[in-house]
C-alpha positions in Angstrom: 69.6 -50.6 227.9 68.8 -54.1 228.2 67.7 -56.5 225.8 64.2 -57.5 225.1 62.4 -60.4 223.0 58.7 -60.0 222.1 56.5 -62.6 221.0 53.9 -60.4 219.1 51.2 -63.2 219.0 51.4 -63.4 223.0 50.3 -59.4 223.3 47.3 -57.8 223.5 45.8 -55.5 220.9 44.7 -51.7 221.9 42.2 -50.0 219.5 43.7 -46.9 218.3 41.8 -43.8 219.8 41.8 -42.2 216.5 41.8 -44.2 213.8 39.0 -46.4 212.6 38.8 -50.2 213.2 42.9 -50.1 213.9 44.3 -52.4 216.2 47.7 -51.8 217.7 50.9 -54.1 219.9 53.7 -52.1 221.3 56.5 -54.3 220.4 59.5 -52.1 221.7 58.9 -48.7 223.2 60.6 -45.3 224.2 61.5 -46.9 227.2 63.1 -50.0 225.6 65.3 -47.7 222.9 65.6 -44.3 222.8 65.8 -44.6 219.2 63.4 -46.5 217.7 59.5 -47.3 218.5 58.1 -50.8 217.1 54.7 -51.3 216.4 52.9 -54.3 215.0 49.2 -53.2 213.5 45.8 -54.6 212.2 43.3 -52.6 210.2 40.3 -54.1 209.6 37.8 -54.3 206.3 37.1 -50.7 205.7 39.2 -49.2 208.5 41.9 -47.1 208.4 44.9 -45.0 209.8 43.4 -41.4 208.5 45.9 -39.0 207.0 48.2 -37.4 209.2 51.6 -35.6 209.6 54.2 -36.1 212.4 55.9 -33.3 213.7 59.2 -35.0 214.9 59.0 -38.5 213.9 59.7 -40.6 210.3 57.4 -43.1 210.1 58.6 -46.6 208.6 55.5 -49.1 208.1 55.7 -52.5 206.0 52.3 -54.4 205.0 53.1 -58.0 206.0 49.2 -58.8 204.7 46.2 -57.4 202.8 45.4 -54.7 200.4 45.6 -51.5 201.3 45.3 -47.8 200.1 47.9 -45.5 201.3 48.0 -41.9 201.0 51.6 -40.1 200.8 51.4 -36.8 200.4 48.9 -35.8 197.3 49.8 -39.3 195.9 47.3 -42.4 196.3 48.9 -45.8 195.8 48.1 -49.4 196.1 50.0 -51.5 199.0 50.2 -55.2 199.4 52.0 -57.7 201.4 56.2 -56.5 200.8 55.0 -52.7 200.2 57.3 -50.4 202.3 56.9 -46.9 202.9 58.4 -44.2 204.5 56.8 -40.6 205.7 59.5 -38.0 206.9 58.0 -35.2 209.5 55.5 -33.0 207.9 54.3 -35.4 205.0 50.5 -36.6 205.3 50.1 -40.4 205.3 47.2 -43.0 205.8 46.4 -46.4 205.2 43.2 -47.2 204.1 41.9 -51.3 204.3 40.9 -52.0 200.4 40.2 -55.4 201.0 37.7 -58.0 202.6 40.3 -59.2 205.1 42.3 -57.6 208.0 45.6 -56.2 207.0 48.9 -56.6 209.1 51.8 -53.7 209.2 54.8 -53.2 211.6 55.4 -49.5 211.7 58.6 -47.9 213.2 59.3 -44.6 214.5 62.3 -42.6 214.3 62.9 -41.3 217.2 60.4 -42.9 219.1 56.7 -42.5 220.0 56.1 -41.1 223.2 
């Protein structure tokens, strides 16, 4: 495994195919580490990362910007910038974009995204 340094700002976004108005940088990958995915995100006014489970993965995200809804499990809560959360496997999660502004996130996987 070799070492890698990413300049996030340099990357291009991809649209997420199935989320809405989500924007996505693949900051270190499977291939990178096979221990950890890093992902840097934007969701834009009135998009969002709909509820979903992973089957294998935990799912780390921290808001770095905005205001965001985030669904864990039956619960509904209010994220900032500093909010952290964490979804094991099997627990429903989203991200809903609250505000009038694009909100940033880095999300990490555990074990990776393929």
């Amino acid at each position: 495994m070799n070492w890698k340094n990413v300049d996030s700002n340099a990357l291009a976004e991809n649209l997420h195919p199935k989320h809405d108005k989500y924007f996505l940088k693949d900051l270190v990958v499977k291939a990178d580490s096979g221990h950890l995915s890093v992902h840097r995100g934007r969701i834009e006014p009135g998009g969002e990362i709909f509820v979903h489970t992973h089957e294998v993965e935990s799912e780390t995200f921290y808001i770095l910007s905005g205001r965001l809804e985030c669904t864990m499990g039956d619960e509904k809560i209010a994220y900032a910038a500093g909010n952290c959360g964490f979804a094991p496997p099997g627990i429903p999660h989203g991200l809903r974009n609250t505000g009038d502004v694009p909100a940033e996130l880095i999300a990490i996987f555990t074990p990776p995204l393929k």
